[in-house]
C-alpha positions in Angstrom: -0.6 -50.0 32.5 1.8 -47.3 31.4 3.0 -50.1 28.3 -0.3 -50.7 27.6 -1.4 -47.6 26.2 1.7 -46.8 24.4 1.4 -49.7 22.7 -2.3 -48.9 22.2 -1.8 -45.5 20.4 1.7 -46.4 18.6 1.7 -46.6 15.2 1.5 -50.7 13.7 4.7 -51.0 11.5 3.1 -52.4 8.9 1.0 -49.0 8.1 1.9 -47.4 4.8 4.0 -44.5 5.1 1.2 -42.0 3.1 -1.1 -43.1 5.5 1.2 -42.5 8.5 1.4 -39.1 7.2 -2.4 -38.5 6.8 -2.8 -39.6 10.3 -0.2 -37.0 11.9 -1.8 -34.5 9.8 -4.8 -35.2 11.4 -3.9 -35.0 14.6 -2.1 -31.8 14.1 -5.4 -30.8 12.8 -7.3 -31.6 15.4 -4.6 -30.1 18.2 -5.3 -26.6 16.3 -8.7 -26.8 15.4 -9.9 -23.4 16.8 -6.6 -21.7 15.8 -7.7 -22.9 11.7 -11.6 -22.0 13.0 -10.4 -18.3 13.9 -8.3 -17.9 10.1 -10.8 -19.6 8.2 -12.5 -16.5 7.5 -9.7 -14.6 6.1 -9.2 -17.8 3.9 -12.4 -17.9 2.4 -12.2 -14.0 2.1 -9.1 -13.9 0.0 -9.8 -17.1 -1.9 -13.5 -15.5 -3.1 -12.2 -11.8 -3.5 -8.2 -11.9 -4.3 -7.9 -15.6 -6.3 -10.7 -16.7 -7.6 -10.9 -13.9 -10.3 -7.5 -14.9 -11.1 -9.4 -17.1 -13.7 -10.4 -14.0 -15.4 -7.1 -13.0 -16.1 -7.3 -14.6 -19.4 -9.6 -12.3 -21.3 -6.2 -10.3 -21.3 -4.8 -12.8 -24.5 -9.1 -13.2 -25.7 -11.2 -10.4 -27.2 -13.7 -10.8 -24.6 -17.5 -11.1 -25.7 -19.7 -11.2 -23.1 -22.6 -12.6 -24.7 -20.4 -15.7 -25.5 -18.4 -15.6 -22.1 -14.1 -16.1 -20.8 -14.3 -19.4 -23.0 -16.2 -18.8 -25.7 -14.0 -15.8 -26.7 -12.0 -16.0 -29.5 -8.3 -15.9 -28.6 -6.2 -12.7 -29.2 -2.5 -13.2 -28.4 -0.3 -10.5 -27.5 -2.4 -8.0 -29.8 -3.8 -5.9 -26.4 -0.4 -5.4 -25.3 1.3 -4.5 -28.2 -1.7 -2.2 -28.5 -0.5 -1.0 -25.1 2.9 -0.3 -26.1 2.4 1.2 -29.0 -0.5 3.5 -27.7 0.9 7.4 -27.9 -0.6 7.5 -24.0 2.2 4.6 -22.8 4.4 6.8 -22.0 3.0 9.7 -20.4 1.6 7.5 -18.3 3.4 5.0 -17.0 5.3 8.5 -16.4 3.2 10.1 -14.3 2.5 7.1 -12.3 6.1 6.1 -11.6 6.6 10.1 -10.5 3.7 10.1 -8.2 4.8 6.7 -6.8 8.1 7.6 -6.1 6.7 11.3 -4.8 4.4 9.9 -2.6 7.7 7.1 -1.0 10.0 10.1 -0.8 7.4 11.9 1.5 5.4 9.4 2.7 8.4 7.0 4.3 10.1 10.0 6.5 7.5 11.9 7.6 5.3 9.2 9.6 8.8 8.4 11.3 9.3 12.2 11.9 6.1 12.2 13.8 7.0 9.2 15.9 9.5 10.4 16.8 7.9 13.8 18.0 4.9 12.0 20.0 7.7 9.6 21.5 9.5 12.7 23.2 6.0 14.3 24.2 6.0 13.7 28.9 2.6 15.3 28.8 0.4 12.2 28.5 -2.6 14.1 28.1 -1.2 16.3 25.5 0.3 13.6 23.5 -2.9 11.7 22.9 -4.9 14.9 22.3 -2.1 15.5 19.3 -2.1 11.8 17.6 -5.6 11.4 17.2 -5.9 14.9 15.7 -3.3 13.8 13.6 -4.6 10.4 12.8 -8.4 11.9 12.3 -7.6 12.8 8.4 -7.2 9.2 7.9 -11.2 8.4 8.5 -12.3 10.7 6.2 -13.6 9.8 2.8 -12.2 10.4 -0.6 -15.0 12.7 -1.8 -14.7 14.6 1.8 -10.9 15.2 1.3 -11.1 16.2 -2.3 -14.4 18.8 -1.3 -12.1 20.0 1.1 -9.4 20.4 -1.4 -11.7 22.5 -3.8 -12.8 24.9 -1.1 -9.0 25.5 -0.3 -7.8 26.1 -3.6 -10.8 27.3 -5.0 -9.3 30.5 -7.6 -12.3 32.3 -6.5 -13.1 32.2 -2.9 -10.5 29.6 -1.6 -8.6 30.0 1.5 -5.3 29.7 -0.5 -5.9 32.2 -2.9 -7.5 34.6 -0.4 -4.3 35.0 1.5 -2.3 35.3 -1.5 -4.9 38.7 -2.9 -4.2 39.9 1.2 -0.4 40.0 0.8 -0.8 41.5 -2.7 -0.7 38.7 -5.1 -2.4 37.0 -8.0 -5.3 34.7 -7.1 -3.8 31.2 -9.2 -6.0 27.7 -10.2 -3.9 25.9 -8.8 -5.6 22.6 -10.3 -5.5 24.2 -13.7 -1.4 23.8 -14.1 -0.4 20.6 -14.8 2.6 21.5 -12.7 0.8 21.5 -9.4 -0.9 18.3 -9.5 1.7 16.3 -8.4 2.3 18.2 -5.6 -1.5 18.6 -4.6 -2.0 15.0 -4.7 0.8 13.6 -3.0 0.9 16.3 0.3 -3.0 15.8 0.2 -2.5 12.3 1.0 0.5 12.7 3.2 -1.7 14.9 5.5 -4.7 12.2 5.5 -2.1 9.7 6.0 0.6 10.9 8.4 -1.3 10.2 11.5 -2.6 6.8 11.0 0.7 5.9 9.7 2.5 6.8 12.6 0.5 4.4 14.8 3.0 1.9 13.5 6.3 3.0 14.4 5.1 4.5 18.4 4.1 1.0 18.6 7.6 -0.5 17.4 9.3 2.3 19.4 7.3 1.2 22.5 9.2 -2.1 22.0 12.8 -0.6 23.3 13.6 -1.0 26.2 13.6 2.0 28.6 17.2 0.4 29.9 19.1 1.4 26.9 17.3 5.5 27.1 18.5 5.1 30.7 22.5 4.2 30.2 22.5 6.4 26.7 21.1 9.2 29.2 23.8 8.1 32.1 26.5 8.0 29.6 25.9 12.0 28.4 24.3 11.1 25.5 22.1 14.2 24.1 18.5 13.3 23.3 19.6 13.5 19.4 22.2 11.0 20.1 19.5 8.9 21.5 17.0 9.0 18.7 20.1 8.7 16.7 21.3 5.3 18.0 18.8 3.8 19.8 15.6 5.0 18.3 16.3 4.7 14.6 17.7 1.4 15.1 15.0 -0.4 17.1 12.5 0.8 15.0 15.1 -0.3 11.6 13.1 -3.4 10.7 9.4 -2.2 10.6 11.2 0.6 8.3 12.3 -1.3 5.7 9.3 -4.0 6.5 6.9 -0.7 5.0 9.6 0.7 2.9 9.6 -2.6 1.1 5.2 -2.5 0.6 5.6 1.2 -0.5 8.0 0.5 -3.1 6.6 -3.0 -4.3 3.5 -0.9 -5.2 5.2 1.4 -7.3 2.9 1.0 -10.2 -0.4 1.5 -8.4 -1.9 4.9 -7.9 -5.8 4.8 -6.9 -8.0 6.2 -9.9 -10.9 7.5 -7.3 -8.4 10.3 -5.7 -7.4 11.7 -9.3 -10.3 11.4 -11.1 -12.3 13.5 -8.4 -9.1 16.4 -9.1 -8.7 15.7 -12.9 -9.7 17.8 -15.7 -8.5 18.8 -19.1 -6.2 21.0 -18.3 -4.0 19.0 -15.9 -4.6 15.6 -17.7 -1.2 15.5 -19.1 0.4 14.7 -15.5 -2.8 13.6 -13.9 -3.4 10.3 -16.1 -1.8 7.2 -14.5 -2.0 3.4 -15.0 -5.5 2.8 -13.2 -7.6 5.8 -14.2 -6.6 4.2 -17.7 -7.7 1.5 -16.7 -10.9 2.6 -15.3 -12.1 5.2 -18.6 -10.9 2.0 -20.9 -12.3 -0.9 -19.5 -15.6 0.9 -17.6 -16.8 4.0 -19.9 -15.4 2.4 -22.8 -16.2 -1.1 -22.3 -12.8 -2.5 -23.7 -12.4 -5.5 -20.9 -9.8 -7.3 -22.7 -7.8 -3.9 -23.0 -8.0 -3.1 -19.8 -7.5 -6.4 -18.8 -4.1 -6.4 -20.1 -3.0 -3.4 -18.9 -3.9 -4.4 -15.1 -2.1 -7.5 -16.0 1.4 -5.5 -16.9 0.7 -2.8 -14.2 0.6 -6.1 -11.8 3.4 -8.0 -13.6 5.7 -5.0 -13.3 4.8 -4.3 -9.3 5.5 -8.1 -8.6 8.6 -8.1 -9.9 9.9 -4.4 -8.4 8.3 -6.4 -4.7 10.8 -8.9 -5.7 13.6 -7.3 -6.2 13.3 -4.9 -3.1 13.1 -8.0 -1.2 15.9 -9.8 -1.8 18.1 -6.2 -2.1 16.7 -5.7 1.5 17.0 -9.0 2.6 21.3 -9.5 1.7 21.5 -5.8 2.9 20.0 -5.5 6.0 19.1 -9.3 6.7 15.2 -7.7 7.1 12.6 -9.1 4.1 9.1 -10.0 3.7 10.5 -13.6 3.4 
């Protein structure tokens, strides 16, 4: 009996070798039906929202027409690029969108960690989880909120800020009036609505470590900064440079809705970046195939830096995205 249905299900040794492939194919398939069932969603979701308008990517090389559609329009080159680079606004802003980029990593990389770190020596259980989610409760509040709030705090006329500074005898200041503040506003803003949530992440790679190693560090004399130092740090090492390597392979990509809510005219010469471009060239100004080809360099550029960091990371520290 046993022979028999081995011989049943074996391959004949006549069957072509494509089609002995399709059939193990199939059976894998069939094996891990549900598991393709449960991803199929996020398939269809990035294939519809994240590839498909990759097709439209070529109205960046066309001066686009919409009456006559992506084909139908005439073909432009390089001329929107060179356009780009030769526009007086390329370089303050690819500027100020590299300085807030590498702003927000300097700050936005140690602090999260910092906190960790802080809620991973809290004992009081109680007290610890009171603390995160007031710390990670910024992060589920709007744009528009966050920005409101920002204007009643630094408000020159009846902001919190400025009403501290008149009590210990100084100058009320608009603060988003000096282009030299703007950097700072936007960057700590987001750090604050960000902090919490993005400390999630490393209390749960630090819940990882084994309470063994705390134990024989602890045995051993070690001080609690001796811990952190060499137990800590290192066990949570990969899912750093896993995020350091995201933070910096979006280098070129500030969100427009943030600074356009804080911009004006008197802080535009540090406040215009790569996507509010974007968004006053190809929406207010209708010039699609502009602004198509400055998305397509901002992208280009970030692809490349993601690349880089990757492999620097990889030969370093043997961690990578691939």
């Amino acid at each position: 009996m046993p022979s028999t249905n081995v011989a049943a299900t074996a391959v004949p040794a006549n069957t072509p070798k494509r089609q002995t492939r399709f059939m193990d194919v199939k059976k894998k398939l069939k094996k891990s039906a549900v598991l393709y069932l449960i991803i199929a969603p996020v398939v269809v979701y990035f294939a519809i929202w994240a590839y498909w308008p990759m097709y439209g990517v070529q109205i960046a090389f066309k001066n686009f027409m919409p009456g006559v559609g992506i084909w139908g329009s005439p073909w432009a080159g390089f001329h929107h690029f060179e356009r780009l680079f030769n526009s007086y606004y390329f370089g303050p802003i690819v500027r100020n969108t590299i300085a807030i980029s590498l702003y927000s990593i300097l700050i936005g990389i140690p602090t999260p960690i910092i906190l960790a770190l802080m809620f991973n020596e809290l004992r009081s259980k109680r007290f610890k989880t009171i603390a995160q989610t007031i710390s990670y409760a910024p992060h589920f509040i709007s744009v528009v909120v966050a920005v409101g709030m920002l204007l009643f705090f630094l408000s020159p006329t009846n902001g919190v800020i400025n009403a501290l500074i008149e009590l210990f005898g100084g100058t009320p200041k608009s603060f988003l009036s000096q282009p030299g503040s703007f950097w700072s506003i936007f960057v700590w803003s987001g750090t604050w609505q960000g902090i919490g949530w993005a400390s999630l992440i490393y209390t749960a790679a630090m819940s990882g470590i084994s309470p063994d190693q705390y134990e024989a560090a602890y045995i051993d004399g070690a001080s609690k900064f001796r811990r952190i130092w060499h137990i800590t740090l290192p066990g949570i090492a990969p899912t750093i440079v896993i995020l350091s390597i995201l933070s910096v392979g979006g280098i070129m990509s500030v969100g427009h809705e943030k600074i356009l809510l804080l911009q004006n005219g008197l802080n535009l010469e540090t406040s215009e970046v790569i996507s509010t471009y974007v968004y006053k060239s190809g929406i207010q100004n209708a010039q699609y195939s502009f602004s198509a080809a400055i998305g397509l360099f901002n992208n280009v550029i970030n692809f490349a830096i993601l690349l880089l960091v990757n492999t620097v990371a990889r030969r370093i520290n043997e961690t990578s995205l691939w």
